[in-house]
N, C-alpha and C positions, 0 to 999 in steps of 0.2 A: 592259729595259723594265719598269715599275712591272704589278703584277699585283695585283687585285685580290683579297684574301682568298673564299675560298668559303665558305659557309653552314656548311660541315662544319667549315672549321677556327675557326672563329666560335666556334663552340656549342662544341669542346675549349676557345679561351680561357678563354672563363666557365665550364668545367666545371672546367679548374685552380685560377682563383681560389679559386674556394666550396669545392669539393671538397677542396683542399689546404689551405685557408685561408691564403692567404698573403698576408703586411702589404701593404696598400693605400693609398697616397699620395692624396692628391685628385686626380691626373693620371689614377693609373690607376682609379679610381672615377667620372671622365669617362667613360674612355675605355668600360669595362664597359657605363655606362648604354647608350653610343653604338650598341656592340654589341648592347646588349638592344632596344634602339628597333629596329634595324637584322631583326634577327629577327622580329621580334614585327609590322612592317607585312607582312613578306613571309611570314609564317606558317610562320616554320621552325623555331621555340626548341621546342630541343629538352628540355623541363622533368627526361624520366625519367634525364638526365645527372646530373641534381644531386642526392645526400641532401640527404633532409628534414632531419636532426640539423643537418649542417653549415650548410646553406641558413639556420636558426632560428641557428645560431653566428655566422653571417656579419651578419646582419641585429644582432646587440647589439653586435659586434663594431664593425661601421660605423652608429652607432645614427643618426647625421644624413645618412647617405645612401637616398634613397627606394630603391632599386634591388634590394635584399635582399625587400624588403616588399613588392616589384611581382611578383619573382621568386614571392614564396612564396603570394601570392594566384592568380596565373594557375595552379601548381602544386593548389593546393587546389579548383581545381575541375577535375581530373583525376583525382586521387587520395586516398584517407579517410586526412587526417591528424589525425585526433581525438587517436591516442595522442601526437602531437608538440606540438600548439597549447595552451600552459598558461594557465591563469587570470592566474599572475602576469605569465607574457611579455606577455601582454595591455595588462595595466594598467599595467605598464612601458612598453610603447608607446604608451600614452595622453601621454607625460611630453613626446612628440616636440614638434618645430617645425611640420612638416610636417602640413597637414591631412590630405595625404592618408593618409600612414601610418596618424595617429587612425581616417581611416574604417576602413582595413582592420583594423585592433585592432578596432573596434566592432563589426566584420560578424562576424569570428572570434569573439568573445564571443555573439552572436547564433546563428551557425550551428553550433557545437559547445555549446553548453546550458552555455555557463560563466556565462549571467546571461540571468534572460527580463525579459520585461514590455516597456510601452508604449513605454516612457522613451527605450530604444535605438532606435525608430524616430525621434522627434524627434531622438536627439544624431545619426543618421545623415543626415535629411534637412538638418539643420543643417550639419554638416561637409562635405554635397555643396553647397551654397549655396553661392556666390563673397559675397567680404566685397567689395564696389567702392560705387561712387556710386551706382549705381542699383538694386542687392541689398539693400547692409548691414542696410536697414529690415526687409526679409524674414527675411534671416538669424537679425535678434537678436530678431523678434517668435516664430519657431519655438520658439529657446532659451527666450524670457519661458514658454511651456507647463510650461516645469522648473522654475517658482521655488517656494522651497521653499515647503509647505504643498500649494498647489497639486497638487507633483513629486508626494502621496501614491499619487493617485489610480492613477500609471503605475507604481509601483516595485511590486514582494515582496518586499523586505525591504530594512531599515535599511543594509545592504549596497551595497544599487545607488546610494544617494546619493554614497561615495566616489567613483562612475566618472562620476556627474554632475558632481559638484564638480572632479574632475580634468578633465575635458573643456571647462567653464567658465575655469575659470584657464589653462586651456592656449589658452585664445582670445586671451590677451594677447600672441603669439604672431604673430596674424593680421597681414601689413605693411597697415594702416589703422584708423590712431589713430582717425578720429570715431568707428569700433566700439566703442572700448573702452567708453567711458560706458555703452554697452547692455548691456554685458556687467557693470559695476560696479554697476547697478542688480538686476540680477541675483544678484551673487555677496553681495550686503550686505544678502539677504533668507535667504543661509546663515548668515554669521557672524553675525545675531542670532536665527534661527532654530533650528540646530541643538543637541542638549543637549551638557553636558558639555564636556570640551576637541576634541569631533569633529574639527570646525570646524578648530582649532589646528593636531590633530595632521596633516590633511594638504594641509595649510596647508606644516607644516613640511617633510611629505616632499618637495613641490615645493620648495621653499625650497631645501633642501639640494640637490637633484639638479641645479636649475638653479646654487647655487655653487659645486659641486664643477666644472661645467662648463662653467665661465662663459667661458674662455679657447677653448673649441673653438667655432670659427666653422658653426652647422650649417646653414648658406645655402651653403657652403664651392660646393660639389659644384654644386648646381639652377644658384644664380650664373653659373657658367661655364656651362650648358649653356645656361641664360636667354638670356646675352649672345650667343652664337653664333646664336641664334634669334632675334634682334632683341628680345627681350623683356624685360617690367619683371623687376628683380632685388628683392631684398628685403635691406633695409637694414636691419636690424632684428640685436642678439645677443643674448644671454643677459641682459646685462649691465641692457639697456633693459627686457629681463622682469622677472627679479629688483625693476626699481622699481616696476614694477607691481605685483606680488604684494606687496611690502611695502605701497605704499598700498590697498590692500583691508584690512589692516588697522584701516584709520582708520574701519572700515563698523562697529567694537561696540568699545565702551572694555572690555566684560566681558573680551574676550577678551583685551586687554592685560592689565588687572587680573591674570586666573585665571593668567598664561604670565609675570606678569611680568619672573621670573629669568632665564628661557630666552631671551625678547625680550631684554631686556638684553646677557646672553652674545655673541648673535647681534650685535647691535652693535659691544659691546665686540671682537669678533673683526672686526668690517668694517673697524671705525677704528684698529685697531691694528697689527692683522697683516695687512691690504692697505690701505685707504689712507693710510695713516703708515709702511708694513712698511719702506719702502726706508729702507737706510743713511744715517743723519743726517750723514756727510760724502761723502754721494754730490755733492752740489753745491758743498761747502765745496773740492775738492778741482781741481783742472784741468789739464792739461797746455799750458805755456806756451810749448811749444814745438808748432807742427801742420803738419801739410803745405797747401799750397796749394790751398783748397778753388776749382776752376773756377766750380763750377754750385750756384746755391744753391739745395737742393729738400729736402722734407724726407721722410726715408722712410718707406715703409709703415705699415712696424712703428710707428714713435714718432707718426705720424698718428692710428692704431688704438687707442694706449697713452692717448693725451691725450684722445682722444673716452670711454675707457672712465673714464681715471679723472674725468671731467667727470659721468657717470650714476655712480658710485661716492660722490661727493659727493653729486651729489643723493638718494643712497640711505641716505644718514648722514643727510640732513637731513630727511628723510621719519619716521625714525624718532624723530629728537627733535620733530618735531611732533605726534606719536603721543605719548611721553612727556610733552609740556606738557599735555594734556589728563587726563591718570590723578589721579583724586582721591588724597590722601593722601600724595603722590612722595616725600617725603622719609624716612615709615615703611614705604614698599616697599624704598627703596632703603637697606638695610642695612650691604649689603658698602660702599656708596658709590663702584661702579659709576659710574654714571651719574654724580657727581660727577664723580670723576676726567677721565672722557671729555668734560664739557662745561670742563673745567680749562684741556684743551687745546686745545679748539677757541679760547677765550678767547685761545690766547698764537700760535695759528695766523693770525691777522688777515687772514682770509680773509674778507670782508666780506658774504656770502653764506653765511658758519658762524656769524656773531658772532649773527644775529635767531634763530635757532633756539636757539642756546646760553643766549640772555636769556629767552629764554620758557621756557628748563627751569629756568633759575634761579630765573624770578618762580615757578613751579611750586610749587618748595620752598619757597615763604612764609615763607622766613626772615624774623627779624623787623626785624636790622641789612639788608636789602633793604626788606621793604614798605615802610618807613616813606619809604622815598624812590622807589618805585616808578615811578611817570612820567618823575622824571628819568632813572633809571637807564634806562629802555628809549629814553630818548632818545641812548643812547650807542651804540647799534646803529642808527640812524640818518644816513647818511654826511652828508647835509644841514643837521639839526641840532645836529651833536657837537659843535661848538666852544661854540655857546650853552648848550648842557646841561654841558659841563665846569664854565663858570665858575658852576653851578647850587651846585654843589657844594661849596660854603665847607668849609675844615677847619678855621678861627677866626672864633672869635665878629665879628662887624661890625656896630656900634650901626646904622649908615647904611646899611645892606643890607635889601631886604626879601625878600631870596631865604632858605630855613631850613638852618641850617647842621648840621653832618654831627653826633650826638650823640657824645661821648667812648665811651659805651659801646657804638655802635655803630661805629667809625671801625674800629677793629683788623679786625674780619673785611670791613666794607665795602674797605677799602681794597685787599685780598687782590687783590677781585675785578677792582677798579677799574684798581689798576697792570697785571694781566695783562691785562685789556683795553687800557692804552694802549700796553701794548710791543709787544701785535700791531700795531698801529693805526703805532705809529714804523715798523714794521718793512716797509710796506705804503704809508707815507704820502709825500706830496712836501715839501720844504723848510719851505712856509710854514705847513702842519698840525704838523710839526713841532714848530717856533717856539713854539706854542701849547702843543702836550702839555709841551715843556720848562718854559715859565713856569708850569704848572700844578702841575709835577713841584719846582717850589722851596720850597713849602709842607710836602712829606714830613717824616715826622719820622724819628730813627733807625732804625728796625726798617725804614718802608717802604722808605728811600735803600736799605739792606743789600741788599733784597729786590730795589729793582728792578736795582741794580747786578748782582748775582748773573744775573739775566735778560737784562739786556742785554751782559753779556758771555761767557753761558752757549757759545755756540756756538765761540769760538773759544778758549776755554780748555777745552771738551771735547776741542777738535780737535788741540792741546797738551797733554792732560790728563797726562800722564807728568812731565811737568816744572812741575809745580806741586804741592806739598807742603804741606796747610791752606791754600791760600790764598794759597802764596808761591812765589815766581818762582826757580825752580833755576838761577841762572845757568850754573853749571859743568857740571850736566847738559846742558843745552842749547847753549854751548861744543862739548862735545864730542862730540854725535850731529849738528850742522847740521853737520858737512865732508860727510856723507851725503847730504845731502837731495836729492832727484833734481829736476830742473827739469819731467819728462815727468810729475809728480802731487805737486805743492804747493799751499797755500791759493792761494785765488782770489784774485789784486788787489782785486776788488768789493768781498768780506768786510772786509777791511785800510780799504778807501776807508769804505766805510757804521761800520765800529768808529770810525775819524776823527773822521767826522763826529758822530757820537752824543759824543764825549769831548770835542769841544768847545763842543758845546752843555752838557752837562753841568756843566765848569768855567764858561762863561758863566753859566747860571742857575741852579745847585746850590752853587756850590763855599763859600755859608754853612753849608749841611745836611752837609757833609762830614765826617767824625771823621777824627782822625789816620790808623785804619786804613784809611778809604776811600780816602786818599789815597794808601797802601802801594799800595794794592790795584790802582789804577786807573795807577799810574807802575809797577807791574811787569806789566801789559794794554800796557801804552804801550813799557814797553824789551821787548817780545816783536813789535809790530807794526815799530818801529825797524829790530829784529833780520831781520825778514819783507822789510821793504822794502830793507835792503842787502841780502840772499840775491838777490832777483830781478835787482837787479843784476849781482853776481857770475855769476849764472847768463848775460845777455848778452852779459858781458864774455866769458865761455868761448867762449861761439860765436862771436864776433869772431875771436877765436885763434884757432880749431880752424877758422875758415871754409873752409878750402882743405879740409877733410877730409871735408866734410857737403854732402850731396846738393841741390842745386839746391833742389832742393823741399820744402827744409826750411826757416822761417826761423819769426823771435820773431812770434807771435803779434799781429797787425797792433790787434786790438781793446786792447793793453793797453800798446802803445807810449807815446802821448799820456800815457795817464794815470797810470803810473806817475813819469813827470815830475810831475807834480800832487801824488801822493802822498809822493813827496820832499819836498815843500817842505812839502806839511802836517803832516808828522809831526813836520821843524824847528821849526813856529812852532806847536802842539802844546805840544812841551817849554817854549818860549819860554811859555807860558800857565803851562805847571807851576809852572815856578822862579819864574815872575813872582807869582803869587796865594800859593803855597804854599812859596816858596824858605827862608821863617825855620823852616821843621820839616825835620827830619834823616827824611826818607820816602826816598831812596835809603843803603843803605849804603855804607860804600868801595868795597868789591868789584862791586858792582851802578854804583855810579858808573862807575867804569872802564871796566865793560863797555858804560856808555852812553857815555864819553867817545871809545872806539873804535869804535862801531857810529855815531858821529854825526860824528866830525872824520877820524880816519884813513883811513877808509874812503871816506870823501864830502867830498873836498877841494874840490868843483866847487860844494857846495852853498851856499856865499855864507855863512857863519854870522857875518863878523866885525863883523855888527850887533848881534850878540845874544850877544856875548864877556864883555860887561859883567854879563850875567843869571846864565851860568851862572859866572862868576868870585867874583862876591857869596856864589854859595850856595856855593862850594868852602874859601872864605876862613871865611864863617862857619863851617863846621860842619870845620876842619880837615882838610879834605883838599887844600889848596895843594903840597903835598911829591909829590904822582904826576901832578900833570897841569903839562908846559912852554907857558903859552899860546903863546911865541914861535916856537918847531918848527910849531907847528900853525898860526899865521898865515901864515908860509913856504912853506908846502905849499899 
């Protein structure tokens, strides 16, 4: 029969956790809270079980659990913990999610003399106020008593303004957005108020404590106890702070100006090493082989991951808004920082990066930009980009009255130009397409180089070992694909979307083209050849081995269809090569062969003997008739 624990053994559990400090799961930081609840209505927590030292251990230790901080409050008015209660633990706990822990920092700061004056009654009658529909006016008219200037009247000294301004930004915190405005009218009487980089510097301490911990959920714990009480949860993480706290920045350009390196940094570190940090062939990569998914849902974790890096973006964009606004940006930005960073957001085409990226660009008042300014920002525009492309003449036209692009601005304008439409192909549907390619006919040699190199950057990365300057290792690649596992090769999509791009390309490029492009883009093309007989080969395995492999094992049903589709297009692909480009010697013998076997011996199903006559012309011309038998190969 189930027995109910007793009061006594109650008070040992939590006197083990604290006491022993032993690691605590979110389960068992439920469970303790439950415990302490449980005590504390029936009047039996037993406080003198617990050291102080450990109790203050326990509480930074589980810093997003209330439960520590309830403990050590109801404890402190039993017993004089003055030698335990520090200045810094204090302001440390100002940093919380949790208002109420903030109160108990603020009372502890108040009752042990680690800070006097007025100031600490308004931040406490504040932090007792509920932020809701019918408070928040309360709430944020108490805090308005602190704004700065005002705050003199209550503070002793220049000091107690960091625990103002920490308890202020920690309101961004509170789960109800209409507060926040009251609180930004507030905190942007600091940052233009305060001397020197005050302001900044703890500015930055939040900053940093909230990214160092940006991935701990600290609703983690109440959450659960919420939900079991029938009550509102708090939706709200780090993550959502953090953007907050960066847009308070937008409240004094001084303080960008004065910070500007460190801001940058801070950036540079968002966009690089978290939202660009993952492996550039984390997507490029897939397993073609999967078990048989029942139920399609998607989990937690990758739920939590996509919501964060959605405010992660908006936290990148937030600070290049800050950036377009800084006088001078171009003589701040030195190292070229902030270049590089807005480089990439250009080739990201993410349509939502592109308006921020152009407004740091207009920023730098280059002169190959102003001169064409309006149009230019008309290309971050998803509505009017097609009309703003053909703005942009790259040759003179008597019959035009739109201004065409200057020679001596075209070289660096163009930079900008191409990397903005390669994001824009990369992001865009068919008939947008269509468009950037007819625009893309115009390049001259340097841009074709440039944009070639981009549009086919991703999957000669993801090959990069068998490309040597620029040229396609047949023999290497021969002899590492018997290897290639079928459970983590290129994605069909990658293969499909390169296709596609190469033949638009040859359609509206293939005047712009030098000998070398053409090398360049028929050894991109006997590499995707080579990718699309692999995945073959790979089906063909599992056919054999079927009797050996689990039920619930089979070819990946998303890439059935279309790898049929992508056969055929990499046939009539080559069929475009030979056909535009067949009088230049751009395959060698040895690269021939390896295409005449990756295209006829191996894909006898693929219907090629319309297109015998194509590739026969360019073997006859350029002497290579003595290694390939058309008749063997009709037969098959």
């Amino acid at each position: 029969m189930f027995r109910m624990p007793t009061n006594e053994e109650l008070n040992k559990t939590l006197e083990r956790y604290i006491n022993e400090l032993q690691e605590c799961t979110t389960d068992d930081l439920v469970k303790l809270s439950e415990i302490e609840e449980t005590l504390r209505n029936e009047n039996a927590l037993d406080y003198k079980l617990l050291h102080t030292k450990n109790l203050i251990d326990f509480c930074e230790k589980n810093f997003d659990c209330c439960l520590g901080y309830d403990l050590l409050n109801e404890k402190a008015k039993e017993e004089d913990l003055t030698d335990f209660i520090t200045i810094s633990f204090c302001k440390n706990s100002l940093l919380s999610c949790h208002s109420s822990t903030r109160l108990i920092a603020l009372e502890f700061l108040k009752k042990f003399n680690h800070a006097n004056g007025e100031y600490l009654d308004y931040l406490i009658s504040g932090e007792k106020q509920i932020a809701d529909l019918n408070y928040f006016q309360e709430k944020a008219k108490i805090f308005r008593k602190l704004q700065y200037g005002n705050h003199k009247k209550f503070i002793t000294n220049s000091e107690d303004e960091e625990i103002i301004l920490h308890v202020l930004l920690a309101q961004y915190s509170v789960n109800f957005s209409i507060f926040w405005p009251k609180i930004d009218e507030i905190v942007t009487t600091y940052a233009r108020g305060m001397e020197g980089n005050k302001f900044y510097n703890i500015w930055k301490s939040f900053y940093d404590f909230t990214t160092k911990n940006k991935d701990i959920d600290p609703y983690a714990v109440s959450n659960i106890i919420s939900s079991k009480k029938n009550k509102n949860q708090n939706r709200g993480d780090r993550y959502l702070i953090r953007l907050s706290l960066v847009k308070t920045l937008s409240f004094s350009v001084s303080v960008m100006e004065n910070n500007f390196v460190d801001i940058v940094n801070l950036l540079s570190d968002l966009y690089f090493k978290e939202f660009k940090c993952k492996d550039p062939n984390l997507f490029l990569t897939v397993n073609l082989i999967n078990p048989i998914i029942k139920e399609k849902e998607i989990p937690l974790d990758e739920a939590l991951a996509h919501g964060r890096a959605i405010k992660t973006k908006d936290t990148v964009i937030e600070f290049c808004n800050h950036l377009a606004r800084i006088p001078k940006l171009f003589a701040h930005d030195k190292k070229n920082i902030v270049k590089d960073i807005v480089d990439h957001m250009l080739l990201d085409g993410d349509s939502r990066l592109l308006n921020p990226a152009i407004s740091v660009i207009k920023n730098f008042r280059y002169k190959y930009v102003h001169s064409y300014i309006e149009t230019f920002e008309g290309l971050g525009d998803q509505h009017k980009f097609k009309n703003t492309l053909l703005k942009f003449q790259l040759a003179f036209d008597e019959l035009s009255t739109d201004k065409f692009v200057h020679d001596n601005h075209r070289s660096e304008l163009m930079k900008l130009i191409v990397k903005i439409l390669y994001g824009k192909i990369i992001h865009s549907k068919a008939d947008l397409r269509k468009s950037i390619f007819q625009f893309l006919a115009v390049l001259n040699k340097d841009e074709v180089n440039m944009f070639l190199e981009l549009i086919y950057k991703k999957i000669i990365n993801y090959f990069g070992k068998y490309f040597e300057n620029n040229n396609f290792n047949v023999e290497k690649f021969e002899n590492d694909c018997l290897n290639f596992d079928m459970h983590s090769f290129i994605n069909p999509y990658i293969i499909k979307n390169m296709l596609d791009y190469t033949g638009l390309i040859i359609q509206n490029m293939r005047m712009k083209l030098s000998p070398e492009n053409i090398i360049h883009i028929s050894d991109v093309c006997l590499l995707m050849l080579a990718c699309v007989t692999k995945y073959f080969e790979f089906f063909k395995k599992i056919e054999k081995e079927d009797s050996n492999i689990s039920d619930e094992i089979h070819i990946d049903f998303k890439y059935n269809g279309m790898l049929k589709d992508i056969r055929k297009q990499v046939t009539q692909i080559w069929v475009q090569i030979f056909s535009n480009f067949g009088h230049q010697p751009f395959l060698t013998e040895s690269k021939f062969k390896f295409f005449w076997n990756e295209l006829v011996t191996k894909h006898t199903a693929m219907k090629i003997k319309p297109y015998l006559k194509v590739f026969q012309s360019f073997v006859c011309l350029h002497r290579y008739a003595t290694i390939i038998q058309f008749e063997d190969c009709i037969e098959e």
